[in-house]
N, C-alpha and C positions, 0 to 999 in steps of 0.2 A: 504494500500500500504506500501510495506518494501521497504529496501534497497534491489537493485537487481531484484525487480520485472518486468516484460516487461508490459507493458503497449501499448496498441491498437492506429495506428492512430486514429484520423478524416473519416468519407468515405474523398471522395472529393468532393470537391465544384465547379458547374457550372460557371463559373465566369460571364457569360452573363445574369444569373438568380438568382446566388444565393441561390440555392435551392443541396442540396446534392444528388450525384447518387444513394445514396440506397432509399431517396426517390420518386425520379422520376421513379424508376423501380418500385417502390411500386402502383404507381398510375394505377387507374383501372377506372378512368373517362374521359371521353374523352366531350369537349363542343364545338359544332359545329350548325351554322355553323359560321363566326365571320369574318366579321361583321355581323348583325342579319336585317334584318328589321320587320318583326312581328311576328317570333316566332324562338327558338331556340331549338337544342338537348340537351339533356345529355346523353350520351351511357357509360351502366355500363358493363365491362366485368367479372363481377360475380356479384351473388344477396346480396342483403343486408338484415342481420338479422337484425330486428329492425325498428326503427324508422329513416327515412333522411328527413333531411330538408333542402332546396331550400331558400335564401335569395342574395337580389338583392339590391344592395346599391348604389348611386349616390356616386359624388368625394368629398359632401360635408359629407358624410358620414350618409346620409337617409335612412331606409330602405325604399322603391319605389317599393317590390315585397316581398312576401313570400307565401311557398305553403311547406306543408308535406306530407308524404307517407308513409305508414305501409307495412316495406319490399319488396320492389319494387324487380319484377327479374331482371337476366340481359336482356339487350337489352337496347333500343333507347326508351326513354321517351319524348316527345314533348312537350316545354312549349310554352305559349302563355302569356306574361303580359302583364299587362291592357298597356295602350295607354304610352309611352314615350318619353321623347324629344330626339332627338338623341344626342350620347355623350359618353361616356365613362362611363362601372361601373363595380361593384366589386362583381361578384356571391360568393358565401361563400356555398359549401356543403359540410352537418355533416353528417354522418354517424358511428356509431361504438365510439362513444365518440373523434373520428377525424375528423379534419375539412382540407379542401382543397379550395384555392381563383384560383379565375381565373378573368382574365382582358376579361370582353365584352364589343364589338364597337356596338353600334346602329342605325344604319341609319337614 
């Protein structure tokens, strides 16, 4: 950077989330249905090259779930994890060397 150069905002920031527009446009997962009681979606609107992994964390920060896939297409995946208390957790899916968290309620 010199003197005189223009330099780019920030995107913007969600203020209720915290999360930037250009990332939330970027998002291509959708997790439904929430609250959950025995099993929940993941809906990808495109496929994934690679390897995604599925990781489900309590508040105390446990992993309590994991499952992976070898290039899942798009559409509606169905998870089922084993038996949990109901409550509050933190799914965490990687794909593409990116990771995206989402808040699930449990009945």
């Amino acid at each position: 950077i010199s003197l005189g150069d223009t330099i780019a905002p920030p995107p913007p920031v969600d203020t209720t989330s915290g999360i930037s527009a250009v990332n939330r446009e970027a998002s291509t997962i959708t997790v439904y249905p929430n609250p959950f009681s025995q099993q929940f979606a993941v809906e990808l609107s495109e496929p994934v090259n690679g390897l995604m992994s599925l990781d489900v964390y309590d508040l105390s920060g446990r992993r309590v779930f994991t499952q992976t896939m070898m290039s899942p297409a798009a559409g509606v995946i169905g998870i089922t994890p084993p038996a949990m208390a109901s409550g509050i957790y933190l799914l965490k899916v990687t794909a593409n060397n990116n990771s995206q968290y989402f808040k699930l309620a449990k009945n």
